[in-house]
C-alpha positions in Angstrom: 0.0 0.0 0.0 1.0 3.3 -0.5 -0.1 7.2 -0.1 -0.8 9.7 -2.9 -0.1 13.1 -2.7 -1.0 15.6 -5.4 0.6 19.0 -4.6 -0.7 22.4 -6.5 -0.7 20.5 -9.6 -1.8 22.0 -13.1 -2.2 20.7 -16.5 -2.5 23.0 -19.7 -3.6 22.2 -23.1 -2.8 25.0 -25.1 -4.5 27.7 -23.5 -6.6 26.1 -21.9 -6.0 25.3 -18.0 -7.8 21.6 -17.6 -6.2 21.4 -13.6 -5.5 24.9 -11.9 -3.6 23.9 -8.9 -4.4 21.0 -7.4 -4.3 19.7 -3.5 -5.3 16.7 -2.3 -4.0 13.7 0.0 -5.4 10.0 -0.3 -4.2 7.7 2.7 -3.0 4.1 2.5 -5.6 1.8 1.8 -8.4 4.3 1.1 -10.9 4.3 -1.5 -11.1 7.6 -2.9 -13.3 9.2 -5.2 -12.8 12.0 -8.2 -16.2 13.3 -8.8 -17.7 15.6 -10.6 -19.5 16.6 -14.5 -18.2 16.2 -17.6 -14.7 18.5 -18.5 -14.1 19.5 -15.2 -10.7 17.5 -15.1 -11.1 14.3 -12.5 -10.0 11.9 -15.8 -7.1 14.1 -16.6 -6.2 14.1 -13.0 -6.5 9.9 -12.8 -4.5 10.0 -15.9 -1.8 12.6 -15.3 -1.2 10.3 -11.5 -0.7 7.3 -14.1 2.1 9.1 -15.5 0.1 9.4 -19.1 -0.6 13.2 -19.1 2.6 15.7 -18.6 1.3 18.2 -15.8 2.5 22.3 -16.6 3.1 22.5 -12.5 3.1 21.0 -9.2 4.0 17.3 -8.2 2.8 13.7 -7.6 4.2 11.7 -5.3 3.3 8.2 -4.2 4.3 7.6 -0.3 6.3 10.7 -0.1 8.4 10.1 -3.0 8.1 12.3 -6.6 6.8 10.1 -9.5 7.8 13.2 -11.8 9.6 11.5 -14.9 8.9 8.5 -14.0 7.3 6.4 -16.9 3.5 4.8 -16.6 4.7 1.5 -16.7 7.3 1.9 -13.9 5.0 3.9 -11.5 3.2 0.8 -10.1 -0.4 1.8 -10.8 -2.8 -0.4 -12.8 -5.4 1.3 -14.4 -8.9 -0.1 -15.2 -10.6 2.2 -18.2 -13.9 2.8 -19.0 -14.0 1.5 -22.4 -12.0 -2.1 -21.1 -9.4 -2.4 -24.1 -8.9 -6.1 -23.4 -7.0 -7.5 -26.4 -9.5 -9.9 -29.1 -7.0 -11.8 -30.1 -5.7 -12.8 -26.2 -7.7 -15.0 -24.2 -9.1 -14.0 -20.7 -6.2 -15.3 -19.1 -3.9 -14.0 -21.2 -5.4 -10.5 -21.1 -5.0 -10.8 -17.4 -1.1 -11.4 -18.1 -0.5 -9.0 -20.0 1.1 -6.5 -17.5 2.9 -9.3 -15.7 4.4 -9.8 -19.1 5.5 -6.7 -19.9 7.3 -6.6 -16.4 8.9 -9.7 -17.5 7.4 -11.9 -14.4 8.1 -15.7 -13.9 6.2 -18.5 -15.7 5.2 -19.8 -12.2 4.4 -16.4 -10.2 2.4 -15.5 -13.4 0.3 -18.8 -13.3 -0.6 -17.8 -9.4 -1.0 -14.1 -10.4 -3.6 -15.1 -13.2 -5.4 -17.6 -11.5 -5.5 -15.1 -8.0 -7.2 -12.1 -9.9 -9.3 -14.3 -11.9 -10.6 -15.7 -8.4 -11.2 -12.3 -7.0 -13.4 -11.3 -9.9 -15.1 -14.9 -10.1 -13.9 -15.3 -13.6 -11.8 -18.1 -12.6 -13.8 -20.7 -15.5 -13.5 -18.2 -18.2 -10.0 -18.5 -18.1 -9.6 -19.6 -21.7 -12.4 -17.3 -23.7 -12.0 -14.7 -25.8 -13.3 -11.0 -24.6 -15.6 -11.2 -27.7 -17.9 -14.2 -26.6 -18.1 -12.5 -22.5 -20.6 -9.8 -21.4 -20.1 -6.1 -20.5 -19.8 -6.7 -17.1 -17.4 -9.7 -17.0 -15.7 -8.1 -19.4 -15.0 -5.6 -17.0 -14.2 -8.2 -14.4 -11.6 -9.0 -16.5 -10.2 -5.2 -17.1 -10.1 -5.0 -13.8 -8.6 -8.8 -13.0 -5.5 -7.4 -15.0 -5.1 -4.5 -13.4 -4.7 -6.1 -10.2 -2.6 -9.1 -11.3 0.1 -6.6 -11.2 -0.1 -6.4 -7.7 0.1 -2.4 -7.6 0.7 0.0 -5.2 -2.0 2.3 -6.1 -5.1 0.9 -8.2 -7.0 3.7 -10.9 -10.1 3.0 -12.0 -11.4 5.5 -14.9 -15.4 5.6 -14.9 -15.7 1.8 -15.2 -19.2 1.0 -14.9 -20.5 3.9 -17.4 -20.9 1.5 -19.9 -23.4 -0.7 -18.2 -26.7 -1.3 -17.3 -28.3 0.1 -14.2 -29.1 -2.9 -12.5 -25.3 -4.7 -13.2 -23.6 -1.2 -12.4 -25.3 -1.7 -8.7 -23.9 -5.2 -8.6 -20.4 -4.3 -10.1 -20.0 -1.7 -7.8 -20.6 -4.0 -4.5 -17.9 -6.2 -6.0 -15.7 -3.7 -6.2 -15.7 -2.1 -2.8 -15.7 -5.4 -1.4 -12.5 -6.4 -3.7 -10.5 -3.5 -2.5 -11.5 -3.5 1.0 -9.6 -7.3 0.5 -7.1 -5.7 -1.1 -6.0 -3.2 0.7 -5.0 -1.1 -2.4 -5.2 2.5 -2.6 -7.6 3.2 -5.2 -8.6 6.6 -7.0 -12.2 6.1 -8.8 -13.2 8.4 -11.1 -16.7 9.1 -11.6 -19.5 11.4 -12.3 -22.0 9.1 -10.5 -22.7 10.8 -7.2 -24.6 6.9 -6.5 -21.3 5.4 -6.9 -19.3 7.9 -4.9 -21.4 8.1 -2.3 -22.3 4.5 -1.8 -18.2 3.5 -2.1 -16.0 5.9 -1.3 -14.4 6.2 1.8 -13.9 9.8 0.8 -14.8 12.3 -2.3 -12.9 15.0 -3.8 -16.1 17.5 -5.8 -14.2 18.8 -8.9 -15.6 22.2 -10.7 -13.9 24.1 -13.5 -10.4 22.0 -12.5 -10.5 22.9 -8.9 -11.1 20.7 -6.1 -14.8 22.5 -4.7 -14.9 20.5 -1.6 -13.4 17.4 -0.1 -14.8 15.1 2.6 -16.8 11.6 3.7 -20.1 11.6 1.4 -22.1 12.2 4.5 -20.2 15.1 5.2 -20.7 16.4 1.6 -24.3 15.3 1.6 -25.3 17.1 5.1 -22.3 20.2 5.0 -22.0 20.9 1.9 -19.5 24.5 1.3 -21.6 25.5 -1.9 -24.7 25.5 -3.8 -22.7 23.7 -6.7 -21.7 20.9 -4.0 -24.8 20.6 -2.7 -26.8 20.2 -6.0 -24.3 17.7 -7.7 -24.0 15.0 -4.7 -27.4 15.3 -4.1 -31.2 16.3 -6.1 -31.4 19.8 -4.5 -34.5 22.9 -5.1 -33.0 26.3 -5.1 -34.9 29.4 -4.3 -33.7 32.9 -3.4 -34.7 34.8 -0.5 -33.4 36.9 2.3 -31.6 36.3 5.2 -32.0 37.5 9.0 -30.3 36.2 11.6 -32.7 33.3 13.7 -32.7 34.3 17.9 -32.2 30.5 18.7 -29.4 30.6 15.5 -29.5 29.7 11.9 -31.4 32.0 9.7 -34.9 32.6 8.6 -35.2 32.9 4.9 -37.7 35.3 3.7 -39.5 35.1 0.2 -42.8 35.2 -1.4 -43.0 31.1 -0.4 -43.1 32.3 3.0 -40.4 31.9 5.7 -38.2 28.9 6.3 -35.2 28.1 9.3 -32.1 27.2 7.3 -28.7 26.5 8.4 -25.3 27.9 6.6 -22.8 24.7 5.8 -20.4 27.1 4.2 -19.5 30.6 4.1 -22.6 32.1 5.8 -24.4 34.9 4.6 -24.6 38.7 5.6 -28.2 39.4 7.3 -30.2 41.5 5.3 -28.4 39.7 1.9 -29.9 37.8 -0.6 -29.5 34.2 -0.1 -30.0 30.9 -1.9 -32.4 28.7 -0.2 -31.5 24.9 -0.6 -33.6 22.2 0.4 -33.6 18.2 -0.4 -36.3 17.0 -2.0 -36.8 13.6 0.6 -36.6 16.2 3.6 -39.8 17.7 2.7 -43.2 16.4 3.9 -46.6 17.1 2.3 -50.0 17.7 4.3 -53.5 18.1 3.1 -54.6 22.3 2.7 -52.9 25.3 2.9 -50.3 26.1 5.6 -49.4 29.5 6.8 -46.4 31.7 5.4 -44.8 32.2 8.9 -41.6 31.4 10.4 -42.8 27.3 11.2 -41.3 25.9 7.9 -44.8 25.5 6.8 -45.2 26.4 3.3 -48.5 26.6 0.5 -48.8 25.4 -2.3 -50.6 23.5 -5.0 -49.8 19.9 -6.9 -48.5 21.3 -10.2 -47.2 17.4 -11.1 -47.4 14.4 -9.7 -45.0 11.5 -11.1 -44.7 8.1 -10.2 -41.1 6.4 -10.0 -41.9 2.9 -8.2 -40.3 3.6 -4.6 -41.1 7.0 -4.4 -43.5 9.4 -5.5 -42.5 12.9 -6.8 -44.5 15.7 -6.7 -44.2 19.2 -8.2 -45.5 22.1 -5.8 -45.9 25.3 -7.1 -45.7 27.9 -4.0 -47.1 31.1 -3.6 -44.8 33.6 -5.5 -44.3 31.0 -8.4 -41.2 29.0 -7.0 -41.5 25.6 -7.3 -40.3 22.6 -4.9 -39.4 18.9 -6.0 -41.4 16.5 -3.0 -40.5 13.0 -3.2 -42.2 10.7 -0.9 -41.8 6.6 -0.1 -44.5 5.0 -2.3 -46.4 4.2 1.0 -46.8 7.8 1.4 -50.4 9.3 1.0 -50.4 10.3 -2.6 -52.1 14.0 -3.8 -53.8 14.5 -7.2 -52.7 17.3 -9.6 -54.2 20.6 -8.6 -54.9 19.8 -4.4 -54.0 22.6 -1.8 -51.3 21.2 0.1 -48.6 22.6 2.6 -45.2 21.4 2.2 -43.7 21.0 5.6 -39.8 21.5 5.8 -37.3 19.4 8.1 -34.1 20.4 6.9 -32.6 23.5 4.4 -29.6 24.7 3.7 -28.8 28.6 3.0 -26.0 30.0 1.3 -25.1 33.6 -0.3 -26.4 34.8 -3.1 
């Protein structure tokens, strides 16, 4: 096992800035995850700690020691990609040796490398197919069976469950925490799944516009998140402005034409008086029958603008007084409202940030 340390690190292509000084830490053994949308960098991050990208600045260093100039295949890492690239014309078990070949390892410590992976992943019978008769998912097994075969130091895994169905990528995923918690590896996991990240990861680095936005434990980022940004991508979030004034028993109470609600600041608090964004999870509001009062209770009116049925829970789309509209979703036991009923939508939990 081994620590990573990425130290203001920046990558450039062209003009463009892809990383803009970097900082982060990942422990021995820990399962950490690179989150965030498309282009904001966590891939070019996974890659430039493989030794594949050439960073403009900054360092990478794998238990205290630089890896800079160090080639990919010398920096003990194996790397599971998204889109597999298993040879066709190898079979499974010689896909799986294919690192351990290139490092020139012995017929016999090779056999027991092969045959250990292969038993990790439960692909131990398909030893001697090709990747072309195997399904997406054990062919993943197997992208991932030769990645470990080399025994690394640090394991890199970019985005691979995007190319599979919901159901197997919930399966997959299991496998894999379960694999490295075996392990013991140090693995980096790059994803834009916040289901993944948060269900996995022993921590999660939130990546925006190549910048680290907020590092922590997913409940941590889930319950405190620092920004609106963090807050709306780790979790389904409704945003509405309002102002803030400062709560006597502490906290806020944000004002708006919804009414008034008790929020809590997670991050850089806002000025009372200021405008304010309003943040509230969708599964920590509760809907009653009628129309509640606009005070300070958390009580808020509305009407049913949508109502859409998802199988465990039920979503519906308030409209509230001043035209803002709140996301509701309820456990499918949960009484049910019609399109167009009064209800009040009762709030247990918001977050408030400034403007």
């Amino acid at each position: 096992m081994t620590s990573v340390r990425i130290q203001a690190l920046s990558v450039r292509y062209g003009k463009s800035t892809v990383l803009d000084r970097v900082d982060l830490e990942v422990a021995d053994g820990e399962f950490f995850f690179l989150l965030g949308p498309s282009g904001c960098g966590k891939t070019t991050l996974l890659r430039t700690i493989a030794g594949f990208v050439e960073p403009a600045g900054g360092d990478v260093l794998f238990a205290g020691r630089s890896v800079a100039g160090v080639p990919p295949e010398r920096r003990d890492c194996g790397m599971v990609f998204q889109n597999y690239a298993l040879w066709p014309h190898l079979s499974v078990a010689e896909n799986v040796a294919f690192g351990l070949d290139v490092r020139r390892i012995a017929r016999d410590e090779k056999a027991r490398r092969v045959a250990m992976a292969l038993r990790l992943v439960r692909m131990e019978d398909f030893a001697a197919r090709a990747p072309a008769s195997l399904s997406g998912g054990q062919q993943q097994r197997v992208a991932l069976a030769r990645a470990l075969a080399v025994e690394p130091a640090v394991l890199l895994l970019d985005e691979p469950l995007s190319n599979l169905d919901a159901a197997l990528r919930v399966e997959l995923r299991g496998e894999i925490r379960e694999i490295q918690s075996r392990t013991g590896r140090t693995a980096l996991y790059v994803t834009h799944d916040r289901a993944e990240a948060l269900a996995l990861a022993d921590r999660v680095a939130v990546l925006r516009d190549g910048r680290v936005e907020q590092m922590g434990a997913p409940e941590e980022l889930y319950d405190r998140p620092a920004t609106p940004f963090v807050a709306g991508f780790v979790g389904d979030a409704n945003c509405v402005a309002g102002e803030a004034e400062a709560a006597p028993c502490g906290g806020f109470l944000v004002r708006g034409a919804f009414g008034a609600v008790a929020a809590r600041a997670t991050g850089l608090a806002p000025a009372a008086g200021g405008r304010v964004l309003l943040v509230m999870r969708p599964e920590r509001l509760r809907l009653a029958p009628g129309s509640g009062g606009a005070g300070g209770d958390g009580k808020l009116a509305g009407e049913v603008a949508r109502r859409t049925f998802l199988g465990e829970v039920v979503q519906h789309d308030v409209l509230l007084q001043g035209g803002a509209t709140l996301r509701v979703l309820s456990l499918g036991g949960a009484p049910a409202f019609p399109e167009g009923a009064a209800v009040t939508v009762e709030v247990e939990d918001a977050l408030v940030f400034p403007a």
